[in-house]
C-alpha positions as CSV (number, residue, x, y, z in Angstrom):
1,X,-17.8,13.1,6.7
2,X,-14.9,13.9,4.4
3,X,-14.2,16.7,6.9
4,X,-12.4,15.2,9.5
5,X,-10.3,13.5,7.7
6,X,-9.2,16.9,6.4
7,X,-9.3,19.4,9.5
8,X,-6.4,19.7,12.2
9,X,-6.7,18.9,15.6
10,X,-5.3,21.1,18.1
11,X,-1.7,21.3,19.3
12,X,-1.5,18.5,22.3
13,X,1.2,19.5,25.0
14,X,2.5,18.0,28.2
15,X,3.9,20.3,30.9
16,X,4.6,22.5,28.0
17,X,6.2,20.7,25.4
18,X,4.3,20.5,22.2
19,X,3.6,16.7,20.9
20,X,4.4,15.8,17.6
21,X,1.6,15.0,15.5
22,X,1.3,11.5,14.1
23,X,2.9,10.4,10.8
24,X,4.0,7.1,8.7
25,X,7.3,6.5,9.3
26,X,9.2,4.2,7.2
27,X,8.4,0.3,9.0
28,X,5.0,1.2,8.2
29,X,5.1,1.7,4.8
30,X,7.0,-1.6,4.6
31,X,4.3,-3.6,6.3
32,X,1.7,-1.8,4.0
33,X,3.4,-3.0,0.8
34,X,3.9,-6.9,2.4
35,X,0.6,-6.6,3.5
36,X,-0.7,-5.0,0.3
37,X,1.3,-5.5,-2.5
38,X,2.3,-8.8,-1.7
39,X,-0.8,-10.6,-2.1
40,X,-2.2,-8.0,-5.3
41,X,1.3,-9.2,-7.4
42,X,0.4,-13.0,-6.7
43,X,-3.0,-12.6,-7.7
44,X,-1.7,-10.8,-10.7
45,X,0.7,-13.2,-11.7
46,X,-2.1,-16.1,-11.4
47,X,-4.9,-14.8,-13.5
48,X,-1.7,-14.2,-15.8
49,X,-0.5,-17.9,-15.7
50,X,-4.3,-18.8,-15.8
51,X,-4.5,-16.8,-19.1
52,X,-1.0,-17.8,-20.8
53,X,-2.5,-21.5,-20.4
54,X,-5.7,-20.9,-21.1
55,X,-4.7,-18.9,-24.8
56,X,-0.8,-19.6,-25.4
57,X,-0.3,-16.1,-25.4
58,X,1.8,-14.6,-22.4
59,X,0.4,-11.4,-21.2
60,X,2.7,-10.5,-18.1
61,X,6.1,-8.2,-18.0
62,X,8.1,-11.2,-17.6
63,X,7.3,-11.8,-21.3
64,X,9.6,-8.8,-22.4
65,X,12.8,-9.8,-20.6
């Protein structure tokens, strides 16, 4: 299975000029940390805020600054 994900597929062309293969450009990365990070910090910062009131005791990086 892993395989595929791992092997190269063979130089596309079209009327002789070579395709460039695909690749992440720059917007995409963006939308993968809104998408991803976003919502992974606010869940950290919750079970933070859930913990700080729960004990008294801060546990998040805001605590050092």
């Amino acid at each position: 299975m892993w395989k595929k994900f791992f092997t190269r597929h063979p130089v596309q062309t079209v009327m002789g000029h070579r395709i460039p293969e695909p690749r992440l450009t720059g917007m995409a990365v963006l939308w993968a940390l809104i998408y991803l990070g976003l919502p992974l910090l606010a869940v950290g910062m919750l079970i933070d805020g859930l913990i700080q009131l729960a004990t008294g005791v801060c546990t998040g990086l805001w605590c050092y600054f």
